[in-house]
N, C-alpha and C positions, 0 to 999 in steps of 0.2 A: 203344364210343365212349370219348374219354379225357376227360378233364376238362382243364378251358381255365379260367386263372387271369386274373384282373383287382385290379386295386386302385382306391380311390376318395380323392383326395389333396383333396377339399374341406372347408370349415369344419365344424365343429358348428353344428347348427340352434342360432339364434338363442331363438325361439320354443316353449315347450313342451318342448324337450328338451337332450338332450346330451351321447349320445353320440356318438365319430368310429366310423366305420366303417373296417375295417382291410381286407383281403382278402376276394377275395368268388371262389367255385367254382364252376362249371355242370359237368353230367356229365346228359343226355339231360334228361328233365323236370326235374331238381331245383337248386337253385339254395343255394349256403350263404354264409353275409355273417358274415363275423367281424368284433367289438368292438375297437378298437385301444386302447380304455380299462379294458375288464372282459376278465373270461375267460366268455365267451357268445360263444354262437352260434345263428342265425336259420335254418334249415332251410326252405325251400321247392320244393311239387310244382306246375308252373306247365302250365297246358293252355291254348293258341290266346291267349296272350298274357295270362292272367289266372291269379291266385293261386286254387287251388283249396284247398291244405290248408300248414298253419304249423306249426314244430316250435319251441320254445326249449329250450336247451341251456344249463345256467348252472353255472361250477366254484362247490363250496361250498367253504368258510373258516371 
């Protein structure tokens, strides 16, 4: 299967947090959400429409 790209062009939560969400990747279960603010990335393995297992990925400095 290939991987299919999306982006997410909405605000920063208000509420609680803050960062924007840059590019986001799917490739069969697993799902990756890049930071448009940091150098992180969000890894997930998703089964019948629910997060089974979480990855962070964070560049040090």
């Amino acid at each position: 299967m290939f991987l299919q790209q999306g982006t997410q062009g909405g605000a920063a939560p208000t509420v609680g947090g803050g960062t924007r969400f840059g590019n986001t990747l799917a490739d069969a279960d697993l799902v990756w959400v890049f930071s448009s603010d940091y150098v992180v990335a969000d890894i997930f393995r998703v089964a019948v429409g629910k997060i089974i297992e979480h990855w962070d990925v964070a560049g040090g400095q």
